[in-house]
N, C-alpha and C positions, 0 to 999 in steps of 0.2 A: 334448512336442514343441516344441523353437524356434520362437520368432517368427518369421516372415519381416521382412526389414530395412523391409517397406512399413509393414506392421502396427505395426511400433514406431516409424517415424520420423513415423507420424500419433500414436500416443499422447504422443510429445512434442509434438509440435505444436498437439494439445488440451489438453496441462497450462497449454502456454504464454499457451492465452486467459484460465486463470485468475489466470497471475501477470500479466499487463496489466493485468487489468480490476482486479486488488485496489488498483494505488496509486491512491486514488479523486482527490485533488485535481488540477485541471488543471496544463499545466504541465510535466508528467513529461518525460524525459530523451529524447528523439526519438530516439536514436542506439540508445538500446536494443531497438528494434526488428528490426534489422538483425543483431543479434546470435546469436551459436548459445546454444539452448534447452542449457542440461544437469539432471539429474535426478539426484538420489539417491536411494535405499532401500533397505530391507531385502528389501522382496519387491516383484513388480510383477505384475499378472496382467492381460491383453488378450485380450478378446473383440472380435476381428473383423467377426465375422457380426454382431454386437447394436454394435459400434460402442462399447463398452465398454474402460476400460482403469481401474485400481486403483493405487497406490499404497501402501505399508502400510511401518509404520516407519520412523522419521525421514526425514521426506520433506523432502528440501533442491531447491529450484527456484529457478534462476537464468539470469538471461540480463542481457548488459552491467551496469549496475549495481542491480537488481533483485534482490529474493532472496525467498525465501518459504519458510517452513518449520511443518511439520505432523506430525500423528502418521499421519493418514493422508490418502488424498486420491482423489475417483474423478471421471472425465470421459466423459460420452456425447456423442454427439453424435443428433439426432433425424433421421426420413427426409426431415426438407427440408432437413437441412445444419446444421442450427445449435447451437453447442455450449453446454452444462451442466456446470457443476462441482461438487463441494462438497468442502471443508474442514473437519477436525478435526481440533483438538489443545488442549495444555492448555500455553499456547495455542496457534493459528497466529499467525504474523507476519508481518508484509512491509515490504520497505524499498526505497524509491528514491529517486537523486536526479534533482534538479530540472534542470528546460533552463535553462541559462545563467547560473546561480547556484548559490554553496556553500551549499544549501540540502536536507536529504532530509526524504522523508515517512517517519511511521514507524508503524504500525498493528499492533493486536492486538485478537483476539476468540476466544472459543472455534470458535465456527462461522463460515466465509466461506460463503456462494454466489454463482456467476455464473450468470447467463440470459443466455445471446448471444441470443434471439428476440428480446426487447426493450432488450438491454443493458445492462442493471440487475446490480449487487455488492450483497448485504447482507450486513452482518456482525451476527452474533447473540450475546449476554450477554456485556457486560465488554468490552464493541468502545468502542477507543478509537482514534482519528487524531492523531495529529501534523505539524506541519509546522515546523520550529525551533520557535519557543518558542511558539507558540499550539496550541492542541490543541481537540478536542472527543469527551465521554466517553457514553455512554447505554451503552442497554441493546441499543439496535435501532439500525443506522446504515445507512441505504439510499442509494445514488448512479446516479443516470441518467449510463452514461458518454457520451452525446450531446449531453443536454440542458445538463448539467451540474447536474443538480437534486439537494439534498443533503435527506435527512427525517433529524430520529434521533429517539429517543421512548427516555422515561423507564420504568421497573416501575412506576413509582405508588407511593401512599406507603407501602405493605406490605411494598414489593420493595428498601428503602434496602441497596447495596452499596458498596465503597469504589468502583469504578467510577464510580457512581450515587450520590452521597449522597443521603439523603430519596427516592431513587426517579426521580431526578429527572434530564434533561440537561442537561452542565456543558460548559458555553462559555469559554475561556481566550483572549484577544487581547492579545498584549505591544503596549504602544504601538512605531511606527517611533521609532528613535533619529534624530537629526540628527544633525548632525558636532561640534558640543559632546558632546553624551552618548557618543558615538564616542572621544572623544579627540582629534579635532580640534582646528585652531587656526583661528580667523579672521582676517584681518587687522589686527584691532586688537585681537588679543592676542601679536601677534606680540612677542618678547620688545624689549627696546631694544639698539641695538650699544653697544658701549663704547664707542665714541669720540662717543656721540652728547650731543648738549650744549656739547660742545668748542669753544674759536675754534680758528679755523686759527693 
């Protein structure tokens, strides 16, 4: 039997907490908010009555500049309102960019989850963030989207993956360039005119 249009246009609407909540750095692109939710997949199954909706094969989600994609993908939401995600694939990813600068974030892990109760994203084995050229890799990366509070945590040292070397979480910070390293000129490198030197 078909969905009713109410039924489906709430299970987009709960996928859509999951691609929010996944660009975990602050910052994110405000306009894509406002933007229409679209979905792909191979199959999609909505329970109604439990508040359930599935996603299954190449799950492509996106809205404004936002994307996210998965092998599969399911959203509930609980009887006080608040919605649950989870994510898998090999990997999921997500990509957005940033407000007010040529800047995106870009992330992958095998497993995402969202908790809208307390609004928390963790991403599980081989979760790695980026943001340009600084990045951070673990095994376990967790983000309060409120507080802004970021955990991540290493396997230990039994658990060494390329993710993970030694087990361990790897922190990446490029230094800010200035306008020399840029290619900039400053004032007193300014080149000299040719006539400069000359009498009149």
């Amino acid at each position: 039997m078909p969905k009713s249009p109410i039924c489906l246009r709430r299970a987009a609407l709960n996928a859509a907490l999951l691609l929010a909540a996944c660009c975990l750095p602050a910052h994110a692109d405000r306009d894509d908010r406002d933007k229409p939710v679209n979905i792909e997949a191979d199959k999609m199954t909505a329970d109604d009555n439990k508040k359930i909706t599935y996603f299954e094969g190449k799950v492509i989600l996106t809205q404004g500049t936002i994307r996210l994609t998965a092998d599969h993908m399911t959203v509930h939401e609980d009887p006080e309102g608040f919605k649950y995600a989870s994510a898998y694939g090999n990997p999921v990813t997500f990509r957005q960019k940033r407000e007010g600068v040529n800047e995106w974030v870009d992330g992958v892990a095998q497993h995402v989850e969202y908790n809208g109760k307390i609004d928390r994203v963790e991403l599980f084995d081989k979760a790695l963030v980026r943001r340009d050229k600084d990045e951070i890799r673990g095994d376990y990366l967790s983000y309060d989207t409120k507080t802004e509070f970021l955990q991540a945590r290493g396997t230990g040292s039994t658990g060494s993956t390329p993710s993970a070397p030694g087990g361990r979480v790897h922190v990446t910070l490029q230094p800010k360039g200035d306008s020399k390293a840029q290619g900039g000129t400053t004032p007193s490198q300014k080149p000299a005119r040719k006539d400069q030197g000359k009498t009149p």
